[in-house]
N, C-alpha and C positions, 0 to 999 in steps of 0.2 A: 451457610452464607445468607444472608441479608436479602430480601428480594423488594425490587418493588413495585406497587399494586397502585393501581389507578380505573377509574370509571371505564369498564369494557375492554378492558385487558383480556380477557381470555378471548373474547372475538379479535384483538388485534392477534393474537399467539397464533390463529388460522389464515391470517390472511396470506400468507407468502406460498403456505400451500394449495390454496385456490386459485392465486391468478392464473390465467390461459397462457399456456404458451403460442407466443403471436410469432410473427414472419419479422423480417428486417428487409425493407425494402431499398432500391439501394433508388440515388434519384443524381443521375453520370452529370446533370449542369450546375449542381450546387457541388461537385465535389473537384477537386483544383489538385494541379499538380502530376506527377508520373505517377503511372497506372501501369500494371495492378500495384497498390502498395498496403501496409495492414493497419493503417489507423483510420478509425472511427470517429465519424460524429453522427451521432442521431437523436433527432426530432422526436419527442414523445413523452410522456409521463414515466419517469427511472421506473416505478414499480412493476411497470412489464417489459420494459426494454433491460433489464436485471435478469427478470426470467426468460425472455428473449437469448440472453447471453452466454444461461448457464449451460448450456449442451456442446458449445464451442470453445468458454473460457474455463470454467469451474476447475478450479485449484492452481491456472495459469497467473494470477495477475500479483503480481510482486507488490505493487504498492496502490492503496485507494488512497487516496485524498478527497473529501469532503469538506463543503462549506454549506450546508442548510440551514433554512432559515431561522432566527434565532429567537423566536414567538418574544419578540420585544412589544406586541402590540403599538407600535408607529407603524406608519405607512410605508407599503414595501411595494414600489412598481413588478413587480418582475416575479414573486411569489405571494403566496397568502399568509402573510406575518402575523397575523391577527387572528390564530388557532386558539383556542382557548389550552390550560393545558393539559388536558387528558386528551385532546381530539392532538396535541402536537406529539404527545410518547405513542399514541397509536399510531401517527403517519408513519414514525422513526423507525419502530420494532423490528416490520418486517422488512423495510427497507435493508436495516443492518443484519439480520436472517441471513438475505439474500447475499448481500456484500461479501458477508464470513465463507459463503461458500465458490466465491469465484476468487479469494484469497488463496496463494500460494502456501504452501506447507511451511517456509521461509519467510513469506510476507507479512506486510505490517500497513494498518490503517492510521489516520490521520485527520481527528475532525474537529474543525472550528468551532468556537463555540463563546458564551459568553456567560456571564453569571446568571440570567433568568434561568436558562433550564442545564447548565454546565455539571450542577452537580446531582442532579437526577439521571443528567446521562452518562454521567460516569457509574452509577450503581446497572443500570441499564446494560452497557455494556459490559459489566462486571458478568452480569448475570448471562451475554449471550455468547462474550469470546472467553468468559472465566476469568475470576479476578489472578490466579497466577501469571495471567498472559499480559497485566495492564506494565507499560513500560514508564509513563510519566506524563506528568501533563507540563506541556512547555508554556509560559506564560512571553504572550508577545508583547511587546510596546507597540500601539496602534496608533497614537497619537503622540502630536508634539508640546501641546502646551493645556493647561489645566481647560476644562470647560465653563464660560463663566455662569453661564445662568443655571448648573447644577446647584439643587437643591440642597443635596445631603455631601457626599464625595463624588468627584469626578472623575469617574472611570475611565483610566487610560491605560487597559490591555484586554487582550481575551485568552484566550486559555486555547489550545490544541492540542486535546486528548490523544496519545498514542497506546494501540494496542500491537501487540504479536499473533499472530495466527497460532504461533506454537514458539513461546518464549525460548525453548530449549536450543532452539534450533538457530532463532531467526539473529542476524548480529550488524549492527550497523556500521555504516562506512567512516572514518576518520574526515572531524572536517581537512581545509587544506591549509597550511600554515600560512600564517603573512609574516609580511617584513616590523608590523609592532611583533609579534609574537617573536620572533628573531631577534629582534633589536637588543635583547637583555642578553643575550651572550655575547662574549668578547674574548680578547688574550694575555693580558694582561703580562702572563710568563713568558710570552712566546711559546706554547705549547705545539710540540709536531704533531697532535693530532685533532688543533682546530681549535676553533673558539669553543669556549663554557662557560655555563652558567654554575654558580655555587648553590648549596643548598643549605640547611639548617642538619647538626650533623647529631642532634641529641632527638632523643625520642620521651613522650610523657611517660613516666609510670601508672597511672590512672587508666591508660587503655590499651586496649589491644592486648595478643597473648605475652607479652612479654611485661606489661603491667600488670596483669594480672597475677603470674607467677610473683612476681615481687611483692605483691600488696601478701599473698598467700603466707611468703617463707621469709620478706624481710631482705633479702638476697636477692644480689643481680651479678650475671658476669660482665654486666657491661655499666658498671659502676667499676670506675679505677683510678687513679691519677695518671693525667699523661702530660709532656714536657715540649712547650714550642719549643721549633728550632731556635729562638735566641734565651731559650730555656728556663720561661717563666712556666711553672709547674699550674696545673688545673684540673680541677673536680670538674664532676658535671653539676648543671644548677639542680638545685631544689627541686624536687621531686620530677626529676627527670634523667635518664640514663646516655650514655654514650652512646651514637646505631650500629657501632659493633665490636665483638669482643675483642680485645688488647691486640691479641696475635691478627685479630684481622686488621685494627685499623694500622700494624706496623707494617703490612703487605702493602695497603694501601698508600702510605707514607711513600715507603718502598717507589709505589708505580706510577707517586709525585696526582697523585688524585684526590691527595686534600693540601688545602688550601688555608693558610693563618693569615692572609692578608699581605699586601705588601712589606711590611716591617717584619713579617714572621714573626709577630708575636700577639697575633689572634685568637680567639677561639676559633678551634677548627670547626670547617664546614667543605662538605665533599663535590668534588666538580664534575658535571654531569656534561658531557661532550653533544652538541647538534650533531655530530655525524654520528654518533649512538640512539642517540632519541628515535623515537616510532614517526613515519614517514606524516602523520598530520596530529589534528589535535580531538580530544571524545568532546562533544557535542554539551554545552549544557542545558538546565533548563531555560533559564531566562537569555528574552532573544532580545535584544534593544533595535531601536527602529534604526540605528547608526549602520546596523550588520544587515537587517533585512528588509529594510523598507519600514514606512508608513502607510494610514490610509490617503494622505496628499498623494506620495509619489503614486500610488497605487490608477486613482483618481485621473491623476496626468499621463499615465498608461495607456487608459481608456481612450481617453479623449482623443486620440488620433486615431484613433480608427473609427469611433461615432461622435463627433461631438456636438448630434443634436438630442440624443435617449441616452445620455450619460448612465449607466447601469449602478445602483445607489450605493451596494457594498464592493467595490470588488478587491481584492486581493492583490499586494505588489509581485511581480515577478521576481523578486529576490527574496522572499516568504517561502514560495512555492520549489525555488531553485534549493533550497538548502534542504530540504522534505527530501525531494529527490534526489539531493545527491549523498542523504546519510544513508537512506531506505533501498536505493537501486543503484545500477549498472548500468551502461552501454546497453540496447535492446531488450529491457525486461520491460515487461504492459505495467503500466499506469492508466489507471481508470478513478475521473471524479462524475458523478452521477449529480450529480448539481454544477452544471459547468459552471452557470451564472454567465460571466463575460467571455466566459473562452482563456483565462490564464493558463489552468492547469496544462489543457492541452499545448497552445503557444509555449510554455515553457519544455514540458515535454518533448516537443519535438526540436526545439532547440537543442536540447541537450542530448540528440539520440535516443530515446526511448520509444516504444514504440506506445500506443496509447487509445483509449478508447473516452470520450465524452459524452453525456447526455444533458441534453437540456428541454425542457418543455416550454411550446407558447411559440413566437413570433422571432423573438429574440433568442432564438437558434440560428434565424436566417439571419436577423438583423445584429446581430453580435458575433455570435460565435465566428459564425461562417467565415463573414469580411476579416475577421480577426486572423485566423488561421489562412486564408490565403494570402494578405499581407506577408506572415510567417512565410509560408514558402515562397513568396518574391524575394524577398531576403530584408524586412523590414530590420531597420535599426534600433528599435527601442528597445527600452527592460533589460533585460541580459544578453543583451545580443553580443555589445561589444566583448564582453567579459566570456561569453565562451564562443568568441570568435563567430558569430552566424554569418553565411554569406547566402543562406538559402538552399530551397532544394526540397528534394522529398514530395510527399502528398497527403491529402486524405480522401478518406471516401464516406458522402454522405447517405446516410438511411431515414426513410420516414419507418414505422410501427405499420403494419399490413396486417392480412385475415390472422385470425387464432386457428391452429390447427386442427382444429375440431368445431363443424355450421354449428347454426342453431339446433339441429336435429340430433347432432352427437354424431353426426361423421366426419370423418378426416374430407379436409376442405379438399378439392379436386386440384387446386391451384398447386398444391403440395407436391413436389416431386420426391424422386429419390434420397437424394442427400440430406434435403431437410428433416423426412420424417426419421431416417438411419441415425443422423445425428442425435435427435430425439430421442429415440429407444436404445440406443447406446449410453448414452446419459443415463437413462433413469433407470436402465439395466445397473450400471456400471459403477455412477457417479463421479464418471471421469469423464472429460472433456473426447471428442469421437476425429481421430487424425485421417482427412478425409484423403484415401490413395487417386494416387494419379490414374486411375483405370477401375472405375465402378466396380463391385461384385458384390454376390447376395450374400457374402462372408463379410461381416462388418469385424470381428477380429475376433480374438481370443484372450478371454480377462478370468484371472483365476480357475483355469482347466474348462472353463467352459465355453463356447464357440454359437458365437452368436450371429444368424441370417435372419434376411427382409428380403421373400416374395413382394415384394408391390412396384407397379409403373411401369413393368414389363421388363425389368432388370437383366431377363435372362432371352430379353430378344423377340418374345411371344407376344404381339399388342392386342391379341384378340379378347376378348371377353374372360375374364377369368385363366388367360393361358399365363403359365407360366409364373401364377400367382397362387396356385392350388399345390399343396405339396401332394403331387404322386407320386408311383415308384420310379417315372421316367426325370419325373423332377429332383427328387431324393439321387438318382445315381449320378446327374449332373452339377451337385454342388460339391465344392472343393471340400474335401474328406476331411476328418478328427476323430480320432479315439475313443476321445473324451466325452460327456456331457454337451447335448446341444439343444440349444433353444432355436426354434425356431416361427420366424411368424410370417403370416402368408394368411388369406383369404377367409383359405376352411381346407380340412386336411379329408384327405380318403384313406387315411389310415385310424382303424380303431384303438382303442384305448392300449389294449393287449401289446399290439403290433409297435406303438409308438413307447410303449416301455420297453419293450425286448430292442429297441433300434436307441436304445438312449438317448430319446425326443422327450423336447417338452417343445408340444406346438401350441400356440400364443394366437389366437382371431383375432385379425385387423378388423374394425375398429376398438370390437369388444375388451379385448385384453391390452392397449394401449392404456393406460396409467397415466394422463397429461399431468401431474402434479407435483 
């Protein structure tokens, strides 16, 4: 496969494994709404608020939606638009690194994008979720009328790259039918079971397997002569066959499911019943601004919740609504890491999901924030009416805190339990750590092997090194396994010999902690 190579590339290829893993600070008067609840917004640069994330969500989050910035070189309030473009696929790389790995097994990403750097990052992502995994890039209508002081052509879409975490797997939701898409059925017969719509009843010879064989042998069984009911006799046209063989369509006849037209003396065409049809309709690529907005509505979105720092790109709430409702369910995490003005979230929570944002800078407080609590007063704009919002719910805000590890290389003191368990379960594991309603030094058991954390005094002992030291009295107090166990604690009083005949591997805090 195709890769590709830009100025200090291989320094971007390390960065996601270098950031620190930092804290999530939580800050109770920016955050609005019933508590406890599980949606996120936090304040901070995505690159570590990503690795932040990954010990709690990794493999959790059903759908990402991204809108980053689009190195258009114009002036961009709110991000640094004006990356040259090797400094913009190095911002991107480990960004989406990270992203791939808090993706759901079933999940699927979703990133804005425009023609300056659309089709480098589509090779890009080829290369980091695998081009089998690319599902289509939807082309949006973003505007409504030609641009006039465009020089060359006036660009009126962007493109919104979709991948799969794991194509095999992952399968989208039905949009939901309206009353045009309905409108083309009727009854014309009076049939008892419903209005239908006709269809075209011959099929080409040129494609498909049943072309194929023909073009092969000259022969078709579904080339025949067949006779309307007021018995004007009919081939099929030119190079084209019946869609099914004789004895099927006299069944069909039979079960009054084709159709010659009022006068019965039509060429046939078969009648496809609304109450057979599949409950909505598959998604296509091109999205017109009629079905999902524009950047105007988008624009007019904003404005009532800031309209003094109007935010310069943002996104319509019926863009963001239709993402989520091909890609997710009722309570699956949605996570956009460039909030920007706060949509993905505000949509989100509209529609039930539960949901994680990050934004950097000011206008987290000045956007986001006000935005999302509007949302749960029960504001009426975007999609409110259309999926019924009356309010509710919450969030909770985080600022970025210490990295878990000082300057010195030890684990920060501020550190408790849960956070560092969380931690070394992760990067034991690479599975997200399900924190039990009642602390123990057993954080769980992943593939036969049984993994504990001596630190913080877990086991009761707050003295100096108590209860953080594996001895034998500590060893017969931890909740027993067969199996292989790893364990980490302090410093062990057991020798090498002793800790292999006990099926130990003991792990020195800070030493053998792995932050990467």
């Amino acid at each position: 496969m195709p890769l590709l190579d830009w100025l200090n590339k291989p320094a971007s290829l390390q960065i996601a494994n270098r950031v620190p893993y930092r804290l999530l600070e939580s800050v109770p008067e920016l955050g609005h709404g019933v508590t406890p609840n599980h949606n996120l917004l936090i304040q901070g640069d995505n690159l570590d608020a990503l690795k932040a994330l990954l010990p709690l969500y990794a493999g959790r989050v059903k759908c990402i939606y991204i809108d980053p910035p689009y190195n258009t070189r114009s002036a961009f309030e709110h991000y640094d638009d004006n990356l040259e473009h090797s400094q913009w696929l190095s911002m991107m790389y480990p960004r989406l690194e990270l992203l791939r790995e808090l993706l759901a097994e079933d999940g699927s990403l979703w990133v804005s994008i425009d023609d300056n750097e659309g089709h480098y990052l589509k090779v890009m992502l080829d290369e980091i979720f695998g081009r089998k995994n690319f599902i289509a890039n939807v082309v949006w209508e973003k505007k409504s009328s030609p641009q006039a002081n465009a020089i060359w052509l006036s660009d009126s879409h962007d493109h919104v790259m979709v991948y799969a975490n794991n194509k095999q797997v992952w399968r989208p939701n039905l949009l939901p039918r309206s009353e045009n898409t309905d409108a083309r059925y009727s009854n014309p017969d009076n049939d008892s079971r419903g209005v239908w719509a006709s269809s075209d009843f011959t099929i080409s010879l040129t494609g498909g397997q049943r072309g194929e064989q023909y073009a092969k042998t000259g022969v078709s069984d579904n080339i025949y002569e067949l006779t309307t009911p007021n018995g004007r006799k009919l081939l099929p046209p030119k190079g084209r066959c019946w869609g099914a063989r004789q004895e099927r369509f006299l069944e069909l006849v039979a079960d009054n499911r084709i159709w010659f037209g009022e006068s019965g003396n039509n060429v046939p065409r078969i009648k496809k019943f609304l109450s057979e049809v599949q409950d909505g309709l598959v998604a296509k690529t091109v999205w017109l601004r009629s079905e999902v907005g524009d950047n105007q509505e988008s624009k007019r979105e904003v404005v009532k919740f800031n309209d003094e720092e109007i935010f310069g790109t943002p996104k319509p709430e019926r863009l963001i609504e239709r993402i989520l409702h091909i890609a997710t369910n009722p309570g699956d995490w949605v996570l956009d890491s460039f909030l920007g003005s706060g949509t993905t979230a505000a949509v989100a929570h509209k529609m039930g999901r539960q949901y994680i944002g990050v934004e950097m800078g000011d206008h987290a407080v000045t956007h986001c924030q006000p935005r999302l609590r509007k949302v749960v007063d029960g504001e009426q704009g975007g999609i409110s009416k259309a999926v019924n919002w009356q309010g509710g719910g919450g969030f909770t805000f985080y600022r970025l805190g210490a990295t878990v590890f000082d300057e010195f290389g030890m684990i920060d003191k501020v550190i408790r339990f849960p956070t560092l368990a969380a931690y070394i379960w992760y990067l034991e594991t690479r599975t997200p750590w399900q924190q039990p309603d009642t602390l123990s030094p057993l954080l769980g058991i992943h593939d036969g092997t049984a993994y504990y954390l001596l630190y913080n005094g877990i086991l009761g002992d707050r003295r100096l090194q108590g209860g953080n030291v594996l001895t034998q009295n500590v060893l017969d107090g931890l909740p027993a396994h067969a199996g292989k166990r790893v364990i980490y604690g302090e410093t062990s009083r057991f020798g090498v010999g002793r800790l292999a005949a006990e099926g130990i591997v003991f792990k020195q805090i800070p030493y053998d902690v792995r932050v990467g």
